[in-house]
C-alpha positions, 0 to 999 in steps of 0.5 A: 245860160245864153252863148251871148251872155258869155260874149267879152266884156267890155272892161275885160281883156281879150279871151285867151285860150286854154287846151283840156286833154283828158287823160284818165281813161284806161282805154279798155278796147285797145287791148293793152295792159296799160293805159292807151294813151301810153301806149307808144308810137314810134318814138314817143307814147301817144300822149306825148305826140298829142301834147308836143303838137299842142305845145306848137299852138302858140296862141294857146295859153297853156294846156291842161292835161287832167290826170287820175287821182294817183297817176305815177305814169304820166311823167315818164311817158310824156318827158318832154310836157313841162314848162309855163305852158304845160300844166297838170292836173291829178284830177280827172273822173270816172267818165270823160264828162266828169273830167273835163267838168273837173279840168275846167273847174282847175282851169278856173282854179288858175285864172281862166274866165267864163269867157275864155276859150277851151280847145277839148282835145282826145289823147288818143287823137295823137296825129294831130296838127297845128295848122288844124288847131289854127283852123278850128280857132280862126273858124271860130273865135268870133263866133257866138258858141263855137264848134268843132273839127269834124268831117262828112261822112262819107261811107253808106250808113247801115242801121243793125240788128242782131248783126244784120242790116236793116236799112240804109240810112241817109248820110247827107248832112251826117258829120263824124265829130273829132276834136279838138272841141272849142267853147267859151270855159262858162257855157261848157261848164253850164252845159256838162253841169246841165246834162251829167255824165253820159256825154261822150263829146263836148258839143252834144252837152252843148246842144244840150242848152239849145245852141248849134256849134260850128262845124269845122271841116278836119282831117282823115288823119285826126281819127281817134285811136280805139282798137289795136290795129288803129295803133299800127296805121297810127305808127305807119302814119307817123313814119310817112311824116318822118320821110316827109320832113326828112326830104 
């Protein structure tokens, strides 16, 4: 399917736009003995700063966090998710793909179009901001397939084996994808069906199909967290915010 032919209708109203959190990992590498994205950060659980930062998103339709199937934590975690902009789902798979795949098809389910826009964003980036989200929507809302947050790269990249360095690989036009990822709900849908589940973000299911999304220069600070001393530089982050706001 052509990023062309989910372009909007004449007849129809504007594309709206939806937020996707998939929240059904374990998030085994953190070390931890629950799930990573409850993990708390300063004040709140990582899924909780991530979701209060896109609940700010005032063009956002609403957003849909899609749970495991049985999930009874999310709740407690993220008291402060609820209203006619926060939905939830107990829908999400075993991988990433799979859960999103399922999320876009509940978006569907509640009204969202094929030409609607959908912003995939990782719970575990939970340094989040507005303004980066309003970037990443004005960058790309006119445009045919629609992009990502993403930064250079700029540290020399080392191609390994068996723990040594082999070579030196070139790092010009190398970019490291973030999220959030924006694309219309019918040509994600048409590119996860396309390439399965082995695809650990939305653009390169995109690629897939032979389109090139946008990239959009993002932040340091929307790194993803995996291992658990990103947890404490994420909780060092989040309290220079604080003094920030509070002077």
């Amino acid at each position: 399917m052509s990023a062309t032919a989910l372009q909007l209708p004449s007849s129809a109203s504007a594309p709206r736009y939806f937020a996707l959190v998939p929240c059904a990992g374990v998030g085994e590498r953190a070390g931890l003995d629950m799930p990573k994205q409850y993990a708390r950060i300063g004040r709140r659980s990582m899924v909780a700063h991530t979701l209060a930062t896109l609940l700010q998103v005032t063009r956002l339709q609403a957003t849909l966090v899609v749970l495991a199937p049985g999930d009874t934590g999310f709740s407690a975690h993220a008291p402060g998710f609820h209203g006619e902009r926060a939905w939830v789902a107990c829908c999400g798979g075993a991988t990433r793909a799979a859960s999103v795949a399922r999320g876009l098809a509940e978006l569907e389910a509640r009204g969202a179009q094929a030409y609607d826009w959908v912003l995939v964003h990782d719970a575990a980036r939970c340094l989040l901001r507005a303004a980066w989200v309003d970037r990443l929507i004005d960058a790309c809302s006119g445009d045919a397939v629609g992009g990502l947050l993403a930064l250079p790269v700029a540290d020399t990249l080392k191609q390994a084996s068996a723990g040594r360095a082999q070579q030196t690989l070139d790092r010009s036009e190398k970019w490291a994808a973030q999220t959030p990822q924006m694309f219309r709900l019918g040509l994600l849908q048409s590119a996860l069906a396309q390439v399965g589940d082995s695809v650990t973000d939305e653009a390169s299911a995109v690629e897939a199909l032979g389109h090139a999304p946008l990239l959009v220069r993002g932040e340091l600070e929307n790194f993803k967290i995996t291992w658990p001393q990103e947890l404490a530089l994420a909780e060092r982050l989040l309290r220079t915010r604080d003094a920030e706001t509070i002077v």
